[in-house]
TIMARMI-679343 format. One record per residue (C-alpha): residue number from 1; residue in one letter; x, y, z. Coordinates in steps of 0.2 Angstrom, whole numbers, plus 2048, in hexadecimal, padded with zeros to 3 digits. Each point is the difference from the previous one (the first is absolute). Example, Ala and Ser with C-alpha at 12.3 -4.5 7.8 and 13.67 -1.06 7.14 Angstrom:
<banus>
seq	type	X	Y	Z
1	A	83E	7EA	827 $
2	S	806	811	7FD $
</banus>
This chain:
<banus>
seq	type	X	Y	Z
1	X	45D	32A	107 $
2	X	803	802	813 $
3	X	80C	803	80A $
4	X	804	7FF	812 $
5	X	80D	806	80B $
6	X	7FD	800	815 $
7	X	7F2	80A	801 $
8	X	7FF	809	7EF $
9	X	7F7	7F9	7F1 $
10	X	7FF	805	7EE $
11	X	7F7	7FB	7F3 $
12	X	7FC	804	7ED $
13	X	7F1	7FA	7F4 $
14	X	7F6	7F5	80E $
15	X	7F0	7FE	7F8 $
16	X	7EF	802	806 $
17	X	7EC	802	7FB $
18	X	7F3	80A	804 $
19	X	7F0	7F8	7FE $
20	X	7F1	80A	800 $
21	X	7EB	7FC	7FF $
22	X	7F7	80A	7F2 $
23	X	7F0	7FF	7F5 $
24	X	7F8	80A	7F2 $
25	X	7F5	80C	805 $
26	X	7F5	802	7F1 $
27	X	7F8	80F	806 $
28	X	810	809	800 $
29	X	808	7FA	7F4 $
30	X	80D	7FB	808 $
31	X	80C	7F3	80B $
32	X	7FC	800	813 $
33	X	80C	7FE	80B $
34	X	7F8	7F5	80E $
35	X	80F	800	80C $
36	X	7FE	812	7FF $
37	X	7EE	805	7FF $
38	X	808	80B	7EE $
39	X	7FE	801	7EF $
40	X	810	7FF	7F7 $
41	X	803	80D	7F1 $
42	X	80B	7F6	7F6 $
43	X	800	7FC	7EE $
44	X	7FC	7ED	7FE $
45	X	7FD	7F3	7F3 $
46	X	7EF	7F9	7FE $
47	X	800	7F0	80C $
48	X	800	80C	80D $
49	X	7EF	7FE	800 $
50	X	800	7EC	807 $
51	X	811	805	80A $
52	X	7FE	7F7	812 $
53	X	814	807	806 $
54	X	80C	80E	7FA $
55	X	812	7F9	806 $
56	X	80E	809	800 $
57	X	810	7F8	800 $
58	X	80F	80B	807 $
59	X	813	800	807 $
60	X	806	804	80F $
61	X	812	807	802 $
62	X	809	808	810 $
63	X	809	7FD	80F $
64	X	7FB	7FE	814 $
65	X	80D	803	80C $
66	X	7FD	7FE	814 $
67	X	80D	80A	804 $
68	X	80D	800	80A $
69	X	7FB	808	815 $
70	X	80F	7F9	809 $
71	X	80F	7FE	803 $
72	X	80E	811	7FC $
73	X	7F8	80D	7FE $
74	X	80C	802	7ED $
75	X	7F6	7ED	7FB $
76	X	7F0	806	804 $
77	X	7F2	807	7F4 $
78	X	7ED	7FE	7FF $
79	X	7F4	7F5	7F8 $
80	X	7FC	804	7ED $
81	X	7F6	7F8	7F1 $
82	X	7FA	802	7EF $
83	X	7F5	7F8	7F6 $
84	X	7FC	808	7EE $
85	X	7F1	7F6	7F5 $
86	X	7FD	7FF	7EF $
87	X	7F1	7F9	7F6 $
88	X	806	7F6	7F0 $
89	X	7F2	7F6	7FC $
90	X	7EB	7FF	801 $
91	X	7F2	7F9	7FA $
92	X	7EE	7FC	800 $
93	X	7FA	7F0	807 $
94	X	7F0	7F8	7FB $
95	X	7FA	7F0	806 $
96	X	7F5	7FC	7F4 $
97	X	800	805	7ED $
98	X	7F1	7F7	7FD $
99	X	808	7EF	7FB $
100	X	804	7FC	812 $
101	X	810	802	7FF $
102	X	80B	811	808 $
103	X	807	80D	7F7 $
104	X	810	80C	802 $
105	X	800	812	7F6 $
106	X	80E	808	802 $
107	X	802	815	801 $
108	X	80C	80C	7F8 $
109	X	810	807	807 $
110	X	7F5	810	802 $
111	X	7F2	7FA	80A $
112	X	80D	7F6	80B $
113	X	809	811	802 $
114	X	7EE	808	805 $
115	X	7F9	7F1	80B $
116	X	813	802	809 $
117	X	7FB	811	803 $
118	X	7EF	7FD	807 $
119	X	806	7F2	80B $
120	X	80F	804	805 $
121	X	7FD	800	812 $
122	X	7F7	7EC	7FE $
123	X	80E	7FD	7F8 $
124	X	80C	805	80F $
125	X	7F5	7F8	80D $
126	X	802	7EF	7F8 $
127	X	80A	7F3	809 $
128	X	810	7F8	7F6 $
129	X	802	7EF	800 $
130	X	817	801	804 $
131	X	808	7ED	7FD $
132	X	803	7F7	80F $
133	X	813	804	807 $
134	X	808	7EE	7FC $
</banus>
C-alpha cells in the first residue's frame, strides 16, 4: 500500500528481491557468493550444490518526507525518511537439474532470518519498483 500526500509518501509491504550469482565450491565445501567474492556459512539443503542464484525476496515499509523549508517559520520542518526491510522469502535457483528443465529450493525461516542478516545492506541498496501515481 502507498500513500501520497504533497510531498510525503508512505508506504507498507512493497515487495522486492535480491538476486545474487553463486556456485559450489567443492573444495570448501561450501556455497560461493560470486557477487561477493565470500563463502556463505549457512546451513543449506543438498541442491546447493548445482544452485546457479540465491534470491532473496523482501518488503519494504517506511515513509520519505521532503520537508517543508519555506514559508512561516511555525509550518516549517526538515526533510526526513525511513525505510525498514525485512527478508520473507529465499531460495535456491538452479538452471539445470539435469533434465533441462529449472528448479526452485526453497530455505527455512531460519536461514532467511540468517541470509537477512548477512545481506542486509544489499538488501537496502535495492531499488523498489513504487506503482505509477494514477
Amino acid at each position: 500500500m502507498i500513500t501520497r500526500r504533497g510531498s510525503y509518501t508512505e508506504w507498507s509491504n512493497v515487495p522486492g528481491t535480491l538476486t545474487i550469482n553463486v556456485c559450489w565450491d567443492a573444495e570448501a565445501n561450501m556455497l560461493q557468493d560470486l557477487d561477493n567474492d565470500r563463502f556463505l556459512v549457512v546451513d543449506l539443503p543438498e541442491e546447493a550444490q548445482r544452485a546457479d542464484e540465491l534470491v532473496i525476496e523482501f518488503t519494504s515499509n517506511g515513509y520519505d518526507d521532503l520537508g517543508n523549508l519555506w514559508g512561516p517559520p511555525e509550518e516549517c520542518y526538515p526533510p526526513g525518511s525511513a525505510d525498514e526491510r525485512i527478508a520473507v522469502k529465499a531460495y535456491l535457483h538452479i538452471e539445470d537439474c539435469g533434465d533441462g528443465k529449472p528448479r526452485i529450493v526453497p530455505l527455512d525461516a531460519g536461514t532467511v532470518n540468517t541470509l537477512d542478516t548477512i545481506f542486509c545492506k544489499q538488501i537496502a541498496a535495492e531499488d523498489l519498483e513504487f506503482p505509477k501515481r494514477a
